[in-house]
C-alpha positions, -999 to 999 in steps of 0.1 A, spaced: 215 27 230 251 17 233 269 4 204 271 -31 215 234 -36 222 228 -15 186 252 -48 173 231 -74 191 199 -60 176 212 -57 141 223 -92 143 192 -104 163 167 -84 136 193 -90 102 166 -116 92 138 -102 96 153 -67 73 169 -90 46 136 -104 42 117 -66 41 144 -58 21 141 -83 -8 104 -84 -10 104 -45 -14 130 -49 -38 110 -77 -59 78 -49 -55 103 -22 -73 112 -45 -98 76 -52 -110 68 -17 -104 99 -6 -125 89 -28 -150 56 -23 -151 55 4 -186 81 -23 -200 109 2 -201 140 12 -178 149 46 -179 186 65 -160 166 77 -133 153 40 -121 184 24 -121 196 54 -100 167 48 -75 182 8 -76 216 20 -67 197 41 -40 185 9 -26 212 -8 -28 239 18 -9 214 21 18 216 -19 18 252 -20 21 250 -31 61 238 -60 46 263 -69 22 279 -103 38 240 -116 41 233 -140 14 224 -129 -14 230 -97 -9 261 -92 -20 252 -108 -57 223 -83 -57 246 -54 -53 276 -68 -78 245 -72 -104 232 -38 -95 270 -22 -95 272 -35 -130 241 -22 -142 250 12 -133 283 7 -149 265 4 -180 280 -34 -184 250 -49 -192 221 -41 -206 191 -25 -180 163 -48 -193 184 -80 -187 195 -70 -155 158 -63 -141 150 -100 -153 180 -116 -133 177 -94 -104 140 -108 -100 145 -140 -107 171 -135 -79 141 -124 -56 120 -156 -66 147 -182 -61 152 -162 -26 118 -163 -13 115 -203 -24 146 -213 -8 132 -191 24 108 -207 57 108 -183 76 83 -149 58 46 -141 65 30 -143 29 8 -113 40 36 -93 54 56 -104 22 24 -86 -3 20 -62 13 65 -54 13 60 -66 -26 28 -36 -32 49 -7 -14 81 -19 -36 57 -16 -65 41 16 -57 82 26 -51 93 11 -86 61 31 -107 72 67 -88 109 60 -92 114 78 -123 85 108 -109 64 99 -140 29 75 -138 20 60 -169 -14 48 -180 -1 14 -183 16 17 -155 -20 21 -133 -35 -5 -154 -9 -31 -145 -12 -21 -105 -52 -23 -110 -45 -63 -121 -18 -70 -97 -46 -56 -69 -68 -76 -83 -51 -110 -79 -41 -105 -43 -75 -97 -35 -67 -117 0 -52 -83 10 -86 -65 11 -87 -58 49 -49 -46 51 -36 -12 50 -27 3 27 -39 -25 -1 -77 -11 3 -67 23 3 -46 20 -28 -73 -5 -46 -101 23 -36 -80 48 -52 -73 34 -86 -112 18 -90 -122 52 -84 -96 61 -109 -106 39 -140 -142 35 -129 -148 62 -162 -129 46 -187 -105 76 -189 -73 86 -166 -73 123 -163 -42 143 -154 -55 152 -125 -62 117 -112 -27 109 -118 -15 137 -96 -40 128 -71 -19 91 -73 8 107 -72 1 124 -45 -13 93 -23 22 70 -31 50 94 -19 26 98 15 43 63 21 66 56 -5 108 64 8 124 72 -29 160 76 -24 169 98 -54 159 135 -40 157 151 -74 125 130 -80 114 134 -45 118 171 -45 100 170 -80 66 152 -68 69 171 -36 63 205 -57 44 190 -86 17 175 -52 17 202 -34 -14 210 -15 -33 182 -27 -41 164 9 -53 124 3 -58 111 39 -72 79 31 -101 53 14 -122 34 20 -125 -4 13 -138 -9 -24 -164 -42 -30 -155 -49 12 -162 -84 27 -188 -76 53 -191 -97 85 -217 -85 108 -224 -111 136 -201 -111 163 -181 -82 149 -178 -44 163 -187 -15 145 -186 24 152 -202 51 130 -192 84 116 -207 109 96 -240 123 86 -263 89 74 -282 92 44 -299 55 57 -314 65 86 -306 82 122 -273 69 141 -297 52 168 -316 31 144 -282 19 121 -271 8 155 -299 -12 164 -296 -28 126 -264 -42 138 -276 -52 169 -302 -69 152 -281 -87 129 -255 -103 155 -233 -73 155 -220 -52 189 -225 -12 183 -201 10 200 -196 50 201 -157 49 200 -132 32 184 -110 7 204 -86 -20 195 -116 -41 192 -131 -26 166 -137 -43 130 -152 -15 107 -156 18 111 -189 27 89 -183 59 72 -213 79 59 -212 113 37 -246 116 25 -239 124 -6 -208 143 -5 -189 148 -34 -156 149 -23 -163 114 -14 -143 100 -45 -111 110 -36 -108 110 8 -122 100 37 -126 127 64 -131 138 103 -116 127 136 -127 89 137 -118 86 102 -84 101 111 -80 79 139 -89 45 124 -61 51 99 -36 59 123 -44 29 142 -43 6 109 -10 19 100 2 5 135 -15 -32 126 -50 -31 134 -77 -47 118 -102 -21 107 -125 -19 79 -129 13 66 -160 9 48 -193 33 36 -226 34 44 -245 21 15 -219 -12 20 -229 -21 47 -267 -15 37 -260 -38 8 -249 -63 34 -276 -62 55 -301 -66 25 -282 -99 18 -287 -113 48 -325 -105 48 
């Protein structure tokens, strides 16, 4: 691409990033915030954000974000204060703004959070039971990636009563798959402390089942029944049975019969693929077995 059309397309897409780029700075704010402490290495991740920022300096208000930013770092006022007015610098940004997809806009805010919590490398208890309560509020996110793969993750997590080390690595380990943290000490750091632990993805927790009309594809071993007679359920019910995924499809229905690995990751080539393809913007439900057998007794 030549420099002048790389021009035009900045100026034709500036927008549309200053918009991404506030809303995932309002999500590292809360997540930054979320142990109620500000600590050297997350106002160096702020700084981060803000120097790769800079092309949008002379875009409103970006320049007041990075003075206020520049000054925190200067040690000129204190950290606390400054993560109050930078937010409420968000806020009044968003409600002077017409043009943002409030989906697109919670789901940017969710990956700033889960970018604020790892900024500093460290996960705090309170930290996961503040995410928990934000998920739980913007429950309208349930059939977007990755909002039902994170939610899965930390109901599995507190399910017990007790975070365990482990679990917290096995967080750990799921953020930095798609959080960017610009500081590469930290990064470095989680990338040694995580290694080898593989999280490829979860399945919808609690999911909001439709079944007539909708398409659905099967994986795994069933503990309900064969694969012919779960696709004649759906039949039954209103819904269309297929034996591959497509753009079409609305849930995958993921079966382990009783697999204990379960808690943590979904597995196998379908699984695989229907993540890919929901990281690109499709619509499909990742969701288990007994689910959707809970649904169907509903509707009985």
């Amino acid at each position: 691409m030549s420099e002048l059309a790389q021009k035009e397309l900045d100026v034709f897409t500036s927008k549309a990033r200053a918009d991404k780029a506030i809303h995932s700075l309002k999500g590292i704010l809360l997540g930054i915030n979320l142990d109620k402490e500000v600590n050297d290495r997350e106002i160096t991740e702020l700084k981060n954000w803000s120097e790769n920022h800079r092309s949008l300096i002379n875009r409103n208000p970006f320049k007041e974000f990075m003075t206020i930013i520049s000054e925190t770092v200067s040690e000129n006022f204190p950290a606390t204060e400054i993560i109050e007015d930078l937010f409420w610098l968000c806020q009044k940004y968003e409600s002077d703004n017409y043009y943002y997809n409030p989906i697109t806009t919670d789901l940017q805010i969710l990956q700033g959070i889960c970018h604020g919590i790892l900024a500093d490398g460290v996960i705090k208890e309170t930290e996961i039971r503040d995410l928990e309560e934000w998920l739980e509020q913007n429950t309208h996110l349930s059939t977007y990636y990755p909002y039902d793969e994170i939610r899965s993750l930390i109901l599995s997590i507190v399910s017990d009563g007790i975070i365990e080390a482990e679990e917290i690595l096995i967080l750990k380990a799921y953020l930095n798959q798609f959080v960017q943290l610009e500081n590469e000490e930290v990064a470095n750091e989680i990338e040694k402390e995580t290694i080898g632990i593989n999280i490829s993805g979860h399945c919808t927790s609690d999911p909001k089942i439709e079944i007539d009309g909708k398409t659905f594809c099967v994986t795994g071993v069933l503990k309900s029944g064969s694969r012919s007679e779960l696709e004649k359920l759906i039949a039954d019910f209103g819904g269309i049975p297929t034996k591959s995924l497509t753009k079409k499809t609305d849930y995958l229905i993921v079966a382990d019969n009783g697999n204990p690995a379960w808690a943590f990751a979904c597995y196998g080539r379908k699984v695989e693929r229907a993540l890919e393809m929901r990281k690109i913007g499709n619509k499909i439900s990742l969701i288990h077995e007994f689910d959707f057998m809970d649904a169907i007794e509903d509707l009985k």
